[in-house]
N, C-alpha and C positions, 0 to 999 in steps of 0.2 A: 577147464571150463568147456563145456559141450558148445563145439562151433554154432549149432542150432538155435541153441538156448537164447529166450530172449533175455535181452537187457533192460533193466528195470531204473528209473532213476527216483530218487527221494532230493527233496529239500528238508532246511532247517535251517532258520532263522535265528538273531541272536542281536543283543542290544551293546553296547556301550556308550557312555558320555566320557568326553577327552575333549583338552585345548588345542590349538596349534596356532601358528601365525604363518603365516607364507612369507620366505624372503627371502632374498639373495645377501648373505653378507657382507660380499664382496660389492653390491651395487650400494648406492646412496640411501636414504631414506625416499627420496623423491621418486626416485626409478623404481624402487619399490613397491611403493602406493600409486604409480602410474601402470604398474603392470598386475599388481594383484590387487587393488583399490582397496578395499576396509579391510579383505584379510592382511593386510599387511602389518597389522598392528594383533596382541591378543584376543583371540576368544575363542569359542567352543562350541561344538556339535553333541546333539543324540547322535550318534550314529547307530545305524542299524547293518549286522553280517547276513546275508542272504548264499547259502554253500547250496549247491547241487552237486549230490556223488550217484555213480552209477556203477554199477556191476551186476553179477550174477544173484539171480533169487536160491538163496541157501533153501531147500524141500524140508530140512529139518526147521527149521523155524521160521521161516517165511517173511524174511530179510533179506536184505540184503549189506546190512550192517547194522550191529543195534545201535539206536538212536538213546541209548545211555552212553557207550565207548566213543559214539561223538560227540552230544555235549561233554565231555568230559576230555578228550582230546581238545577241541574248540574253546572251551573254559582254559585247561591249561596253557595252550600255548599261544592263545590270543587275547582273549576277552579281560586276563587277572597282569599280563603285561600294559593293556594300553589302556583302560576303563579307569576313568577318574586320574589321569598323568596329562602333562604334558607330553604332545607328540614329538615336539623338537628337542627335548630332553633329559626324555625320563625313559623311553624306548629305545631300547639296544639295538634293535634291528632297522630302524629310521634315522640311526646319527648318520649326520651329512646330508640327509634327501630331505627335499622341501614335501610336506606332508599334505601334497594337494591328495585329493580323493583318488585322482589314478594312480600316484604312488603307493598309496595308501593298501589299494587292494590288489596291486605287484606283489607288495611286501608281503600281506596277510597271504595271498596266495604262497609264495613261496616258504613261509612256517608251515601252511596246513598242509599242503602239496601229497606230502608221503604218510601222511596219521591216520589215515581211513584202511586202509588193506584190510581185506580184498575190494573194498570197494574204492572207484577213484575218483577224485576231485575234479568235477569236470565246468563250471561255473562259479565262482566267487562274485559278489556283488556286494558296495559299499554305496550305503547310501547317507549321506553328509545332511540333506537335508532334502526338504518334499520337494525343490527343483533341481538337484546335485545329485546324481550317482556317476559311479564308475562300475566298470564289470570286466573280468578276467574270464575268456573261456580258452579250455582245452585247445590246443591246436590239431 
């Protein structure tokens, strides 16, 4: 990649509906609902995947990744695991971790992390609901 060359960043957006409940097992029910209040019992989010990648502008085709090999990285390894499951359950990658919104897009970032090449994951953002997000960026 030419040192000069500028860097380009693209979004892309992407939806899922899933349950979760927030808990501690190990705590009571009471301790529970006093630290996570309603989530502490079942329900469910739209959530919405918010990714920024960035790299080099390819001259032959004037990408910098096609935006088909990401939703289809994006579909594969995130959207067709957690979209309509249970979070505390049904997801392989959240056994053990309570499934708040910042875990949530820990985790997601750490699936999507390496599936863009050459371009890199530099933003993740999970949003739970219109006052709930979480955001993962590059360090």
């Amino acid at each position: 990649m030419d040192a000069d060359a500028p860097i380009v960043r693209i979004s892309r957006r992407a939806t899922f509906a899933a349950a979760h409940v927030l808990c501690r097992p190990d705590w009571t029910e009471e301790r529970n609902r006093e630290v996570f209040g309603a989530c502490a019992t079942d329900h469910g989010h739209n959530y919405v995947v918010e990714m920024t990648l960035e790299g080099a502008l390819d001259p032959e085709t004037g990408m910098i990744v096609n935006l088909k090999d990401v939703d289809a990285v994006l579909k594969r390894d995130l959207i067709s695991v957690v979209d309509h499951r249970h979070l505390n359950r049904d997801v392989p990658f959240l056994r053990g971790v309570i499934p708040t919104a910042e875990n949530l897009a820990l985790a997601a970032w750490k699936v999507l992390e390496s599936g863009f090449e050459p371009a890199r994951l530099v933003r993740l953002r999970i949003v739970e609901s219109e006052n709930n997000s979480a955001e993962v960026v590059a360090g």
